[in-house]
C-alpha positions as CSV (number, residue, x, y, z in Angstrom):
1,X,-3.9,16.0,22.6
2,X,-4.8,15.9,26.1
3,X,-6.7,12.1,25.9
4,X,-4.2,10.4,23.4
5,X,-2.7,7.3,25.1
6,X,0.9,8.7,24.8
7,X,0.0,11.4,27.4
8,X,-2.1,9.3,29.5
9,X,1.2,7.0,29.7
10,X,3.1,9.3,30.6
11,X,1.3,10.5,33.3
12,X,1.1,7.3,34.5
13,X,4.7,6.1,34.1
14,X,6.7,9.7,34.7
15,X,4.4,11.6,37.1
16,X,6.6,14.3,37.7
17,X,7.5,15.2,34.1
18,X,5.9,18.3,33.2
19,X,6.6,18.8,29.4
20,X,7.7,22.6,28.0
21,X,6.7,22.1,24.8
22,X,3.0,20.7,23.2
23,X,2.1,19.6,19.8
24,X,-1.2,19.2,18.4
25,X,-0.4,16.2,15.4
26,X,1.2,13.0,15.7
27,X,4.3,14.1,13.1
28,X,5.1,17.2,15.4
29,X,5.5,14.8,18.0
30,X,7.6,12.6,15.9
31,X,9.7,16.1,14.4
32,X,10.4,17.4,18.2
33,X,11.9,13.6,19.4
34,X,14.2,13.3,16.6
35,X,15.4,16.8,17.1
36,X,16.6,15.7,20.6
37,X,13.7,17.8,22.5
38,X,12.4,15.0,24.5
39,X,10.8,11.7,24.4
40,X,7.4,10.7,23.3
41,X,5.2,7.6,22.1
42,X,5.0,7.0,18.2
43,X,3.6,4.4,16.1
44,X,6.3,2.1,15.2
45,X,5.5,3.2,11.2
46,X,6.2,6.5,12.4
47,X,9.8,6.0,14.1
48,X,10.8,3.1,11.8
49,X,11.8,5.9,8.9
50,X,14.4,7.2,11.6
51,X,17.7,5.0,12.4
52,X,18.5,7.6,15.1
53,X,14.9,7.0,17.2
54,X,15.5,4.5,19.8
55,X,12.5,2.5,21.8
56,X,12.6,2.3,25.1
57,X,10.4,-0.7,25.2
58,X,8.1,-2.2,22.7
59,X,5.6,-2.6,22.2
60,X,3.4,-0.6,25.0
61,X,-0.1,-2.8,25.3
62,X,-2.1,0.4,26.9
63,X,-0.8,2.7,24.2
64,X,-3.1,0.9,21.3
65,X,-4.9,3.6,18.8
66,X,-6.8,3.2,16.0
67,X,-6.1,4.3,12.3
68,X,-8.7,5.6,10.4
69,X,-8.5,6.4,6.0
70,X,-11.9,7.8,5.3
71,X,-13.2,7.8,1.6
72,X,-16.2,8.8,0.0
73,X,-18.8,5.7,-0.2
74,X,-19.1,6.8,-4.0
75,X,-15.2,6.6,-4.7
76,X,-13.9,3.8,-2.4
77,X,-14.1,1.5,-5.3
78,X,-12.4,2.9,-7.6
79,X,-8.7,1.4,-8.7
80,X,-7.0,4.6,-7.8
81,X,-8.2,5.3,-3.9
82,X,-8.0,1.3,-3.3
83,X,-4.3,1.2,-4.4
84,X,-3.8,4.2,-2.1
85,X,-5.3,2.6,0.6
86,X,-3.8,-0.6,0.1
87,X,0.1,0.8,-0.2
88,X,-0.7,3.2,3.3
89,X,-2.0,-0.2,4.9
90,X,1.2,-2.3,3.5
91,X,3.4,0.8,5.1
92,X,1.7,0.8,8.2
93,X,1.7,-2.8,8.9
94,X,5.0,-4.0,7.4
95,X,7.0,-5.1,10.2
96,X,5.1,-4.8,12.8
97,X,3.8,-1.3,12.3
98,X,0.4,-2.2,14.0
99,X,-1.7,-5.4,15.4
């Protein structure tokens, strides 16, 4: 994830840092920093879970992604996929989670 906003901070704000280990998702990112392998940006609704994740400084202004839930034009109305969509969107925004 050469162009995510996490990397690009980092090579902004620790120049010298040359990570050993690379991940491809988001949650591999998240797995590695709670296993004490390094540090790393995350959404807030993905280090909230973890009492043991510390931020370093919140929340980082550059660092803003979007967050995308596709659905098919034909099923977005139905009850099912719009209470899924509306319990992920309650998760990611409770507390904070996202502007």
């Amino acid at each position: 994830m050469p162009e995510h906003p996490g990397v690009t901070w980092r090579k902004r704000v620790l120049p010298n840092v040359k990570p050993a280990l690379q991940a491809n998702t988001m949650q591999m990112v998240a797995r590695m920093i709670e296993q004490g392998l390094g540090v790393g940006i995350l959404a807030l609704f993905h280090a909230r879970e973890n009492k043991d994740l510390v931020p370093l400084k919140l929340p980082l202004e550059d660092c803003n992604i979007d967050l995308w839930l596709l659905t098919h034009p034909e099923s977005r109305h139905l009850r099912r996929i719009a209470e899924v969509a509306a319990r992920i969107e309650a998760h990611v925004l409770r507390d904070g989670g996202l502007p």
